[in-house]
TIMAR-678132 format. One record per residue: residue number from 1; residue in three letters; chain; x, z, y of N, C-alpha, C in turn. Coordinates in steps of 0.2 Angstrom, whole numbers, plus 5000, padded with zeros to 4 digits. Layout:
% residues N
R,NUM,ala,A,X,Z,Y,X,Z,Y,X,Z,Y $
...
END
This chain:
% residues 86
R,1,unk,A,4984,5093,5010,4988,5088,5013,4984,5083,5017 $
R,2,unk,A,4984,5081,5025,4982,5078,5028,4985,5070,5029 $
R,3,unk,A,4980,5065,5027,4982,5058,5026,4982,5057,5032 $
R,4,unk,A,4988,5053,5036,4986,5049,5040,4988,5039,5039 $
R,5,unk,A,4986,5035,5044,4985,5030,5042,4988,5027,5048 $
R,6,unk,A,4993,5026,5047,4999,5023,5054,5004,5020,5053 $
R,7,unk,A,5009,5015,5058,5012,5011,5056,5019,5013,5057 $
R,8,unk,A,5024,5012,5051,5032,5011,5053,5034,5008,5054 $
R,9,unk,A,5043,5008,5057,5045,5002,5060,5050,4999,5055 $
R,10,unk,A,5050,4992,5055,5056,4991,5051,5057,4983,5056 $
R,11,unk,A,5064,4982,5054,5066,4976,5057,5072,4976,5061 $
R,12,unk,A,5076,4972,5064,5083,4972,5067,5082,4977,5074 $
R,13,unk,A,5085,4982,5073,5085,4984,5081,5089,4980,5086 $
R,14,unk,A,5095,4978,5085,5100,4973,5090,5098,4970,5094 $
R,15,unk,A,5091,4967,5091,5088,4963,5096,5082,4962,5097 $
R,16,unk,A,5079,4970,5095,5073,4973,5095,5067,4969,5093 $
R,17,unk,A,5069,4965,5087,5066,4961,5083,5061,4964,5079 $
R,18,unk,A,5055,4968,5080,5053,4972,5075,5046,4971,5071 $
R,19,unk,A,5047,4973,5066,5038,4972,5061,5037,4978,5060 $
R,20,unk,A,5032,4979,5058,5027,4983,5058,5025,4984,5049 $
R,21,unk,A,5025,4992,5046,5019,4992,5041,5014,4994,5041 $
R,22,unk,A,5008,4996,5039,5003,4999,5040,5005,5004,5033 $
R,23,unk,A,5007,5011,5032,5002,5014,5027,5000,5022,5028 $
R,24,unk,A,5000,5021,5025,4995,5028,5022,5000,5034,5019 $
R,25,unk,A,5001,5040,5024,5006,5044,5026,5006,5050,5024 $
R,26,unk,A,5008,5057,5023,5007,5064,5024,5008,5064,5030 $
R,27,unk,A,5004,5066,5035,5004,5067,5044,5008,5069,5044 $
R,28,unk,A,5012,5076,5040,5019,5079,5043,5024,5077,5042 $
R,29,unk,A,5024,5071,5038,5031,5067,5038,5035,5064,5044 $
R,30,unk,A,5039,5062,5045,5044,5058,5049,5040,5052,5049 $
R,31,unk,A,5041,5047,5056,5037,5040,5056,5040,5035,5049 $
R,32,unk,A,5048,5035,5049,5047,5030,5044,5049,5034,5038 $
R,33,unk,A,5046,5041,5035,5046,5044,5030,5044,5041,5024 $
R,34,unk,A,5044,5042,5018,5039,5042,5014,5033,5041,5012 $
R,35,unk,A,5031,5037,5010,5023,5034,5012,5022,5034,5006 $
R,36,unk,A,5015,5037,5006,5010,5036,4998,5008,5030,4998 $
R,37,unk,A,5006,5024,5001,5005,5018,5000,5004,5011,5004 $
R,38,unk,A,5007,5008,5006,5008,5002,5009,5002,4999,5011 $
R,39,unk,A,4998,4998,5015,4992,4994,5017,4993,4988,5020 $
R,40,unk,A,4998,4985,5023,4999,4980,5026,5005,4977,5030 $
R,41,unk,A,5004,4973,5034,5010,4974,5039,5006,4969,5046 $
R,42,unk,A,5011,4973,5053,5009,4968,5058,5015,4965,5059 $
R,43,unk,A,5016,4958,5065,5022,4956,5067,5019,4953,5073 $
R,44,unk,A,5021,4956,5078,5020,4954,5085,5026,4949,5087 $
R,45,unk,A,5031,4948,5084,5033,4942,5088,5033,4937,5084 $
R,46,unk,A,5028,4934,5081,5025,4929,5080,5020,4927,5087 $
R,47,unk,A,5018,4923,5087,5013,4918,5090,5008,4915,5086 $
R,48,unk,A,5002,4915,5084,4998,4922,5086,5002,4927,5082 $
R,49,unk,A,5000,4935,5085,5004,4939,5082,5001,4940,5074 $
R,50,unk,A,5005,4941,5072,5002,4940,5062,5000,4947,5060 $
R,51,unk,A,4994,4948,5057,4992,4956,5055,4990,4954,5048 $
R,52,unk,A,4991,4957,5042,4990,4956,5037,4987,4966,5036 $
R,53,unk,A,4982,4966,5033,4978,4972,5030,4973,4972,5024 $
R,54,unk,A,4977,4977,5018,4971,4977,5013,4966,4982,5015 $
R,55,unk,A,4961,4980,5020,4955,4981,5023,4950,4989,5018 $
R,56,unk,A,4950,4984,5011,4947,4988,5006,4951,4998,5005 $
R,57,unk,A,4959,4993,5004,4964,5003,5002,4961,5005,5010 $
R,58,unk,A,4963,5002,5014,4963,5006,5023,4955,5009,5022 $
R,59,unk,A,4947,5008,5019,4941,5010,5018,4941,5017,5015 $
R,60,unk,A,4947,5017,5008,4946,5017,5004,4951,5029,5008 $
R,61,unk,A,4955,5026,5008,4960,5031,5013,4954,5034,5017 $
R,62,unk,A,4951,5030,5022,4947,5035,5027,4940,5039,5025 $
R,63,unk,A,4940,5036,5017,4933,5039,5016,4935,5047,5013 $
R,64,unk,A,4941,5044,5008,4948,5050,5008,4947,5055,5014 $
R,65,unk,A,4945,5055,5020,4947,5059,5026,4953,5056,5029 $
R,66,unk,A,4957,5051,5026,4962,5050,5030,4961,5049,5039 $
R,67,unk,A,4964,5048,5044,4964,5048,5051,4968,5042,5051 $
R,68,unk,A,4963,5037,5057,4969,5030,5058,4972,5035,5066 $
R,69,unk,A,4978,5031,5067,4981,5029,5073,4977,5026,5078 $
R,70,unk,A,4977,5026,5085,4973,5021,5089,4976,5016,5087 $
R,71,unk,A,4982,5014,5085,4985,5007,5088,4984,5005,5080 $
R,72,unk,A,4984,5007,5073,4979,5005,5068,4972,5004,5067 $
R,73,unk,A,4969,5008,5069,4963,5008,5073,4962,5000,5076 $
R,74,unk,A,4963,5000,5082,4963,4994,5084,4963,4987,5080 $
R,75,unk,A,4971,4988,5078,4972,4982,5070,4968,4980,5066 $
R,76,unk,A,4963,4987,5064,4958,4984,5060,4952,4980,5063 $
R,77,unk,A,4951,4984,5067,4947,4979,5070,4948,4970,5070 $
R,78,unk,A,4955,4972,5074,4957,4964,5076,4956,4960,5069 $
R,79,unk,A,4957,4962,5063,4958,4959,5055,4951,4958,5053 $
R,80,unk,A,4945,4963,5056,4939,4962,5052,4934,4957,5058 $
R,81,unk,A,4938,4956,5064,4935,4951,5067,4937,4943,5067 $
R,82,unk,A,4945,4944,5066,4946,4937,5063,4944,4934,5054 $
R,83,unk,A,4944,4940,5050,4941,4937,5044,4933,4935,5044 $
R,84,unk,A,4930,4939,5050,4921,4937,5049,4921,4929,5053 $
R,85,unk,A,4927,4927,5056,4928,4920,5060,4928,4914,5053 $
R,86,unk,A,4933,4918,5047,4937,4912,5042,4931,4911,5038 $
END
């Protein structure tokens, strides 16, 4: 089984109000399938946009072999560079 490490959608579609989860996947699942385990979440309609990530599980997944997403990928970044600011 190939772990991937990407986001699903959850949130109102009506008025395309969406959040975001980060987890940790079987690659051949459906986007908002069944997930092995939740790592986080983003919310782009905040201001700033709010990313929360347990950094450690997401390390821990890619040492696993898991694969991030680019746009996970990215995220982590953004988390590991605002928490080297806090």
């Amino acid at each position: 089984m190939s772990v991937a490490i990407r986001m699903t959608k959850i949130g109102k579609s009506a008025n395309k109000n969406y959040h975001f989860r980060v987890v940790a996947i079987d690659s051949h699942k459906a986007r908002d399938g069944r997930f092995l385990e939740e790592l986080g979440y983003y919310d782009p309609s905040k201001k700033p946009a709010q990313i929360k990530l347990n950094l450690e599980r997401i390390a821990y997944w890619v040492k696993c072999g898991a694969k991030q997403s680019d746009t996970v990928a990215s995220l982590v970044k953004r988390a590991k560079k605002s928490q080297t600011k806090a």
